[in-house]
C-alpha positions in Angstrom: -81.3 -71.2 80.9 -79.1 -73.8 82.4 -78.1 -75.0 78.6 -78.1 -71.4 77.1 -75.4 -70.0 79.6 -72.8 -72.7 79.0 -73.5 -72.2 75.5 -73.0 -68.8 75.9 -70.2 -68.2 77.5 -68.1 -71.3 75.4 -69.2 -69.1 72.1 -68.0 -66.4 74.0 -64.4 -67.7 74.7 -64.4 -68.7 70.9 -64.7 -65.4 69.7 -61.9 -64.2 72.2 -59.6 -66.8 71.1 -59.9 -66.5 67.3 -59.3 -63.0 67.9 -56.4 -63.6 69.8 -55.1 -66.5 67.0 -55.5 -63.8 64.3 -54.0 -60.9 65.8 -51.0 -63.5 67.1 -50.7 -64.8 63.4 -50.4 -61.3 62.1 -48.4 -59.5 64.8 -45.7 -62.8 64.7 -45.9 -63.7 61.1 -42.0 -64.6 59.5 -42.1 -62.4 56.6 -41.1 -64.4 53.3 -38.9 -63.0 50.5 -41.5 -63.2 47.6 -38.1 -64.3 45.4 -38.0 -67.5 47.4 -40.8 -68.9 46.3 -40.0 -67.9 42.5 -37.0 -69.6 43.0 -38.1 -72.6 44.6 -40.7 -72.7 41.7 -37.8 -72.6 38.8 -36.4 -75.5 40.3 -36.8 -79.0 39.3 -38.4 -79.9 42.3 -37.5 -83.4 43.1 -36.2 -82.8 46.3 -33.6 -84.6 45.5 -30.5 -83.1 47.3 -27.7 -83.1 44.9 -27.6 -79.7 44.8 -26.3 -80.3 48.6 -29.0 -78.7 50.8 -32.2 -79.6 52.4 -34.8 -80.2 49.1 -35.6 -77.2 46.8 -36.8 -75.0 49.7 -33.5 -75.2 51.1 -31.8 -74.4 47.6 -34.0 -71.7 47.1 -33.4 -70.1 50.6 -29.5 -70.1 50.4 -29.5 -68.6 46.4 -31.6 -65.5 47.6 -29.8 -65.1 50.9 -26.6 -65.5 48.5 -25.1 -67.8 50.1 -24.8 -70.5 46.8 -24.5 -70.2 43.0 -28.0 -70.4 40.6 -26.5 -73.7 38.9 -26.3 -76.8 41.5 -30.1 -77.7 40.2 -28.4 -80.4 37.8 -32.3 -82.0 37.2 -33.4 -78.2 36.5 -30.4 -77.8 34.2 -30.3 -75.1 31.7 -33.8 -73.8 32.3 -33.6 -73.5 35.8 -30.3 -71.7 35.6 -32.1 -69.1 33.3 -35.6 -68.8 35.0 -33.9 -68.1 38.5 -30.8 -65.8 36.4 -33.7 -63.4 35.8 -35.6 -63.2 39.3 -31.9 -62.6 40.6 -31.0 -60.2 38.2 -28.0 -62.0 37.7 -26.1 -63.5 34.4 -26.8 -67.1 33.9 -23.6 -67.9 33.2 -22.2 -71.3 32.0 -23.9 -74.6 33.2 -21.8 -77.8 32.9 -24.6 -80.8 31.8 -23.5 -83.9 33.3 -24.9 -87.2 33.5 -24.2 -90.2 36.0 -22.1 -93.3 35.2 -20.6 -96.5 37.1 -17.2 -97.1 38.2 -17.0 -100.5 38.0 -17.0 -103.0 35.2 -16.5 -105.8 37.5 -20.0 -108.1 36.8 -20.6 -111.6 38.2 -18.4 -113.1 35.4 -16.2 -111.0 36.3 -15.4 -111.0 40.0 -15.2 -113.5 43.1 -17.8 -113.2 45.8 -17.1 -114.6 49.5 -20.5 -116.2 50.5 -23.6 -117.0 48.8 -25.6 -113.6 49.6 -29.6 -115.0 50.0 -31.3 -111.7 51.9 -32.7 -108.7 50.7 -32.4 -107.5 47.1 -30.9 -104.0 47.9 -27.5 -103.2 48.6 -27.4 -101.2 50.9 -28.7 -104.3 53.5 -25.9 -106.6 51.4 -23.3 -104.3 52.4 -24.2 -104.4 56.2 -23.8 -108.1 55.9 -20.3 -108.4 56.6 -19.4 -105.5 54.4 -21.0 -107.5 51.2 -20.7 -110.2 49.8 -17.9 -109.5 46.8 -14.4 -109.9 47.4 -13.9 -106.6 45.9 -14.7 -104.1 48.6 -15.3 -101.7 46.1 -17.2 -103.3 43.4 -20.8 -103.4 42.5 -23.2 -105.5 44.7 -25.8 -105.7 41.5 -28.4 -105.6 43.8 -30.0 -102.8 41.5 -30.5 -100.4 44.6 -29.6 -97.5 42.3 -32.2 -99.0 39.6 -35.3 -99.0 42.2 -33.9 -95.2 43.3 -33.5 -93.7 40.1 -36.8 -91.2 39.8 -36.8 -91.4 36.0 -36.0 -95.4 34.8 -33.0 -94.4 33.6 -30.9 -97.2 34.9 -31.2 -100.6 34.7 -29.2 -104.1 35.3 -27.9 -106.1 32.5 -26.8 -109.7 32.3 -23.5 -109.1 34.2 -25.3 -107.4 37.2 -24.4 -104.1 36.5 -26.1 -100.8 36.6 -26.4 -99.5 33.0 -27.5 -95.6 32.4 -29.8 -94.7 29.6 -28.8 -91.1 29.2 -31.8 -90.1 26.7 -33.4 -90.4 30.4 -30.5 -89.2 32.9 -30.9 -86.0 34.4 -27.8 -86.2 36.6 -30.3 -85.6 39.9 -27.8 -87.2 41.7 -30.0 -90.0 43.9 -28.3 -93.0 42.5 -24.8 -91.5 43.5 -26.4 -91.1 47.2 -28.1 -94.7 46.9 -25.1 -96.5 46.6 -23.3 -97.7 49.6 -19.9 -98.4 47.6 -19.5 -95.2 45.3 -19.8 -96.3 42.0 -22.6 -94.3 40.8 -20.6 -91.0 39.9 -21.6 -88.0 37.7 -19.1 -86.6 35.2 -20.1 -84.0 32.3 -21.6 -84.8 29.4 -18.6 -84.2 27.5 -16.6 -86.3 28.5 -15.8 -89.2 26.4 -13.5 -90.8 29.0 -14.1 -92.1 32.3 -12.1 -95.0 34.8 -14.8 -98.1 35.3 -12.9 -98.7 38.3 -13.3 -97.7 42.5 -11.2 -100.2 44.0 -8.8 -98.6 46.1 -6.3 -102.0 46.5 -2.8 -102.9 45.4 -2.5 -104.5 42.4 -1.7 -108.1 43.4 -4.7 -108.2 45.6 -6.6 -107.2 42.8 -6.0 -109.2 40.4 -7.0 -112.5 42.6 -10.1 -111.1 42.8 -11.1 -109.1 39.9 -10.6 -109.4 36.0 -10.7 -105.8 35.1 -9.9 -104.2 38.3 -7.1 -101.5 38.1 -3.5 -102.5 39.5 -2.4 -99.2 40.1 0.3 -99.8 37.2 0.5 -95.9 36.2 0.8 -96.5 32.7 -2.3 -94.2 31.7 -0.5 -91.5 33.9 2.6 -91.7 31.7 1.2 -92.5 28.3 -1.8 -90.4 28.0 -1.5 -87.4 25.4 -1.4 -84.8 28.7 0.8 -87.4 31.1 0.2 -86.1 34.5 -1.9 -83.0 33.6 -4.4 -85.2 32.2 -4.3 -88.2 34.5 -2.6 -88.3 37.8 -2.6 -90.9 40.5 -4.8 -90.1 43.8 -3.7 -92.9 46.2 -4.6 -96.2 44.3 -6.2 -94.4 41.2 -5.6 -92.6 38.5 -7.8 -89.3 38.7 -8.6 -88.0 34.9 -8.8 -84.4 34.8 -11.6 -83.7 32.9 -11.4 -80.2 32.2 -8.0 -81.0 30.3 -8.3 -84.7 29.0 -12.0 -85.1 27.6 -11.2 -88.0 25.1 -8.8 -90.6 24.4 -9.9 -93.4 22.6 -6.6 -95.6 23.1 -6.8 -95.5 26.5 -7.9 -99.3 26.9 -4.7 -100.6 24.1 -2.4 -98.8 27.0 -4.2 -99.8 30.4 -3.4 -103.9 30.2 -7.0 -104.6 32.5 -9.0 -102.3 30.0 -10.0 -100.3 32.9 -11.4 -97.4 30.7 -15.1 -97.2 29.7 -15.1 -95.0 26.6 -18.8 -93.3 25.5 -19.6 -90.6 22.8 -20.2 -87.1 24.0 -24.2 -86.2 24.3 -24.1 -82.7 25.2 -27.2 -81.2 25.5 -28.7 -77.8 27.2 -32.0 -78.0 26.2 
């Protein structure tokens, strides 16, 4: 009898608190818009925040609540667009496919360093190292921190210790633009067949000590491109192509006297 009532009464106030745990869970439960989780399910699912909130769940929340547009899923693309168009009962409406590329053309046989960098092979722990080792503040550590971030192998390094994108595998998530300490990783639409391979943000004298094929902030692309100033304008240091007016120019490298230009054929695709 001395076991059984301990037993007893510890079964007893089992009971009582499942009970009370179930009628809690029902009488408190957060009631869940059945779209979210449609949403969140026509997504790409990487959690990969370029779409600029908290993973797919977060994306998912603010499109029902309407608080965002259906077409910041840039890994989902096309299909995404589409699948969560319908649960919305919205139009899809046009989705811009873009894919990332590197501002910087300035390799190793390129560029000066400042030390001999022997630490870590990322760099985003070169960069904390006195502000890296390159004595272009904006130019690519090589490092290959984007390359190790990149979900899907698109990028690698090549001989010059540069990033280099394979865009057959590029699905513009965005995670090698937030890897990189110094910016260079940037994404820019499919179409376009024209992009600066440039970030420094220096005058032109200091550049050129330093850098082969750094821009100089000369301006002639400003004043000689087909559009002048409505296709490229200066923003501070740069020139800023604006790529809804100037998509290609193939002679953009005979006028810019560093060949600062990278020029790639348009892969459009919204499959």
């Amino acid at each position: 009898m001395e076991i059984i009532l301990p037993v007893l009464v510890l079964g007893g106030l089992g009971f009582i608190f499942a009970v009370g745990l179930s009628y809690a869970s029902k009488k408190f439960a957060i009631q869940v818009d059945p779209k979210i989780e449609s949403v969140e399910k026509s997504l790409a699912g990487l959690n990969c925040g370029v779409c600029g909130f908290p993973g797919c769940r977060g994306y998912a929340e603010a499109i029902v609540a309407g608080k965002t547009t259906i077409n910041k899923c840039s890994p989902g693309g096309a299909k995404s667009v589409k699948a969560i168009a319908q649960i919305m009962g919205i139009e899809a409406g046009d989705l811009i496919p873009k894919v990332a590329v590197a501002m910087c053309q300035g390799g190793k046989a390129e560029t000066q360093v400042l030390f001999i960098y022997r630490g870590i092979e990322d760099c985003r722990a070169a960069q904390m190292l006195g502000g890296g080792f390159k004595a272009c503040a904006y130019g690519c550590l090589g490092l290959g921190s984007c390359v190790k971030a990149c979900p899907f192998g698109a990028i690698t390094m090549n001989e010059d210790k540069l990033p280099v994108v394979d865009e057959s595998k590029c699905t513009a998530c965005g995670v090698c633009v937030i890897t990189c300490p110094r910016g260079i990783m940037t994404l820019i639409p499919q179409s376009q067949e024209i992009y600066l391979g440039c970030n420094n943000k220096n005058a032109g004298p200091g550049t050129r000590r330093i850098c082969e094929v750094g821009c100089i902030s000369c301006k002639l692309c400003t004043r000689r491109n087909p559009l002048g100033e409505e296709g490229i304008k200066m923003d501070g240091k740069l020139p800023m192509i604006n790529y809804e007016k100037l998509t290609s120019w193939n002679e953009a490298n005979e006028i810019c006297p560093r060949k600062c230009y990278s020029i790639r054929k348009s892969t459009i695709s919204l499959t």
